[in-house]
C-alpha positions as CSV (number, residue, x, y, z in Angstrom):
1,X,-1.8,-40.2,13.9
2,X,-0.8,-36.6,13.7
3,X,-0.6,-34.1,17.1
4,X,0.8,-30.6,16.6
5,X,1.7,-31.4,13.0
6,X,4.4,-33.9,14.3
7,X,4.2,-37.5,12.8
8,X,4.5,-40.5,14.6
9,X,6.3,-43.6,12.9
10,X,3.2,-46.3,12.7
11,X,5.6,-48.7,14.7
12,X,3.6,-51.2,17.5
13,X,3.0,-49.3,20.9
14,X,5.9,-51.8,22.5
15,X,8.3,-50.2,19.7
16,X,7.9,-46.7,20.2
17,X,9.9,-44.5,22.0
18,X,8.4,-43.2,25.4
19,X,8.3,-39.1,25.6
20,X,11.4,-37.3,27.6
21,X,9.2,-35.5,30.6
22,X,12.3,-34.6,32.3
23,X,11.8,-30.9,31.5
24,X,9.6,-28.3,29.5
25,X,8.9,-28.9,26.2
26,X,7.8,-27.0,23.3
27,X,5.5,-27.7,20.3
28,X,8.2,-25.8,18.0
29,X,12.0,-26.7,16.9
30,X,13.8,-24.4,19.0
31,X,15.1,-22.6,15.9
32,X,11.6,-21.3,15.3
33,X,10.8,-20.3,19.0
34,X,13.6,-17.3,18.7
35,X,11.6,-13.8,19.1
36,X,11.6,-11.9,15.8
37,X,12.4,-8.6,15.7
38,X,11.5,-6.8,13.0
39,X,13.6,-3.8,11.7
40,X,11.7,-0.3,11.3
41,X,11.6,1.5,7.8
42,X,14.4,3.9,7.3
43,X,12.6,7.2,7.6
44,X,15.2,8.9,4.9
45,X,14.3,6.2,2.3
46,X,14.5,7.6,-1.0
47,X,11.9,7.7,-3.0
48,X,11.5,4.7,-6.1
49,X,10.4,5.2,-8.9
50,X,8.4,2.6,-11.5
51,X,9.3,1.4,-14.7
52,X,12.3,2.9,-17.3
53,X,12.3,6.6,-16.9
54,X,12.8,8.3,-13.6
55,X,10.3,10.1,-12.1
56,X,7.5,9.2,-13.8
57,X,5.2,6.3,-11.9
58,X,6.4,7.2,-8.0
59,X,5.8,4.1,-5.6
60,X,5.2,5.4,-2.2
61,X,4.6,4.3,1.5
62,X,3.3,5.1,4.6
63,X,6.8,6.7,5.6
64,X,7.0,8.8,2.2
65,X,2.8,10.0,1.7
66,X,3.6,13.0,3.3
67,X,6.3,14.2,1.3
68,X,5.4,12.9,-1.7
69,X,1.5,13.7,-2.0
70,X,0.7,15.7,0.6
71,X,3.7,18.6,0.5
72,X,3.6,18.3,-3.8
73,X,3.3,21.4,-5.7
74,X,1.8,19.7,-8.2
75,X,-1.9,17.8,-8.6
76,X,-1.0,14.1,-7.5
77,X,-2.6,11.0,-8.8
78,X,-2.7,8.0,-6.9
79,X,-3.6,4.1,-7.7
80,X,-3.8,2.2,-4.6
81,X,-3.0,-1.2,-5.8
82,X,-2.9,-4.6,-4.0
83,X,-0.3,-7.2,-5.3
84,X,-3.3,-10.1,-5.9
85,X,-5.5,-7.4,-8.1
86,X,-5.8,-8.6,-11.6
87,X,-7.3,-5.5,-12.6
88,X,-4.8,-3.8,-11.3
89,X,-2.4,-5.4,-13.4
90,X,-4.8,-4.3,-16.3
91,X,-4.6,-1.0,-15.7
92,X,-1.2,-0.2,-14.6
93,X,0.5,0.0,-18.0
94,X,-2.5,2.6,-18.8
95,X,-1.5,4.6,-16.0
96,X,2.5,4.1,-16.3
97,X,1.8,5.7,-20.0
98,X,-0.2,8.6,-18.4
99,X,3.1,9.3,-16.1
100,X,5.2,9.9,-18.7
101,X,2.5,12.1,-21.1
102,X,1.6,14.1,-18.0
103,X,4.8,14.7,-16.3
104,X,5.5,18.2,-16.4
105,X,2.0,19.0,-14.6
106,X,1.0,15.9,-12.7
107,X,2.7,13.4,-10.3
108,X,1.7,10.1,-10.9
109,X,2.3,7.5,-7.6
110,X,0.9,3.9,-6.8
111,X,0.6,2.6,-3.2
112,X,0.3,-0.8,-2.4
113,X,-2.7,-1.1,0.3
114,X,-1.1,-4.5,1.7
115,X,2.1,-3.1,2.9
116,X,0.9,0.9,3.6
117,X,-2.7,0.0,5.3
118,X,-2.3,2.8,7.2
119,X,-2.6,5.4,4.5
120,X,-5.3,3.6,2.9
121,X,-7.3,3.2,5.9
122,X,-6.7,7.0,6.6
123,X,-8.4,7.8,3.0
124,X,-11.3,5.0,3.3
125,X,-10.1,2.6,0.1
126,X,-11.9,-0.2,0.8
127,X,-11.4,-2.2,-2.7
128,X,-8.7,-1.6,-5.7
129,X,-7.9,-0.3,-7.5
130,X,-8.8,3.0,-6.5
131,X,-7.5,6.1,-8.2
132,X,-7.5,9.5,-5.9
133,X,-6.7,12.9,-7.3
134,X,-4.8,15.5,-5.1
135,X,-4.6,18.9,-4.9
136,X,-2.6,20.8,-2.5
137,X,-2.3,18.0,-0.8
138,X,-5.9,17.6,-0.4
139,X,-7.9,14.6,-2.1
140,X,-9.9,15.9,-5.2
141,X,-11.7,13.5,-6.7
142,X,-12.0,9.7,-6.8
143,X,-12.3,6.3,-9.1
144,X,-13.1,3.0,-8.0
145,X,-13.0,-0.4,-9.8
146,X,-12.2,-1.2,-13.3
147,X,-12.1,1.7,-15.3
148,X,-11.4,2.0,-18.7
149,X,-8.2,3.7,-19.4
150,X,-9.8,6.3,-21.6
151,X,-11.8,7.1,-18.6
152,X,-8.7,7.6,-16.8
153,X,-7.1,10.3,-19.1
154,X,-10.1,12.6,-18.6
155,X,-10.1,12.7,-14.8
156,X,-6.8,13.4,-14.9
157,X,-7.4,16.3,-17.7
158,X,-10.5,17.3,-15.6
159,X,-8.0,17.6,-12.3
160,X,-5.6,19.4,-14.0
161,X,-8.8,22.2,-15.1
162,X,-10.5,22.3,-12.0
163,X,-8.1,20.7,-9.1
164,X,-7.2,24.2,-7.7
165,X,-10.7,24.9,-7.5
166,X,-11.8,21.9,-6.0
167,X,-9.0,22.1,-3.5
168,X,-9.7,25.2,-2.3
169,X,-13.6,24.3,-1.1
170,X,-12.1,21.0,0.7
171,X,-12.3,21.5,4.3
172,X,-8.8,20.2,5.6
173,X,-9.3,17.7,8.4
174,X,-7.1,18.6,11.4
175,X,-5.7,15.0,13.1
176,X,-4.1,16.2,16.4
177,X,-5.5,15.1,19.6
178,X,-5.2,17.8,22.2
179,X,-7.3,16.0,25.2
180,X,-10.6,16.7,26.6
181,X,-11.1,20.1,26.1
């Protein structure tokens, strides 16, 4: 017989031992009932870059969006990934290899939606991997799903044409609360 995922030895009821009711008890081990207290992000983290050569694939966060994609003087493509995505995984080499032929004109970043839900929430990705194009900070253009990677290569030539166009006929959405006024 099992209660609160304790086990009781299958002894005869005049064997086992009666329960202490002296006092309070818990369900957990008192090592587990400590309070957890988690540690916030360091707001001066530096930013990481993916695979062998620096600054081409750009893994961001919550803490580092704005600095990263939104403040960037160049276009900005981002692949919001998830960690259990297996077409993710299929495409990331693709896009890691796009880094490093586009470097000079675009910045390439990934952002994993399970640990920075915030941002993704804040741009409506609702399945990945998604692919967003930015342009002065403002999103651009979009892919969802599976893509091939040829597919891929042409947004990104297509942003780099008309992104500064695009960007400018974006209205820019204003996220400061100033009351009821």
């Amino acid at each position: 017989m099992t209660a609160l995922g304790c086990t009781m030895d299958p002894q005869k009821p005049e064997q086992q031992k009666k329960p202490d009711t002296s006092g309070p008890t818990t369900p957990f081990p008192p090592e587990a009932a400590k309070a957890v207290t988690p540690t916030p992000p360091e707001p001066s983290k530096p930013v990481t870059t993916v695979g062998a050569e620096p600054g081409t694939l750009v893994e961001v966060s919550d803490l580092l969006w704005e600095r990263v994609v939104e403040k960037s003087e160049k276009p900005v493509a981002v692949m919001f990934y998830s960690d259990t995505c297996p077409y993710c995984r299929i495409i990331e080499p693709y896009f890691v290899t796009y880094s490093k032929e586009f470097r000079d004109t675009v910045v390439f970043a990934r952002l994993n939606i399970m640990s920075s839900m915030w941002t993704a929430e804040r741009y409506g990705v609702r399945g990945t991997p998604t692919f967003k194009f930015f342009c002065g900070g403002k999103p651009v253009f979009e892919i969802v799903g599976a893509v091939f990677p040829a597919i891929l290569k042409k947004m990104v030539e297509e942003v780099l044409v008309h992104g500064k166009e695009c960007a400018g006929r974006v209205t820019e959405i204003n996220y400061e609360i100033t009351g009821y006024g």
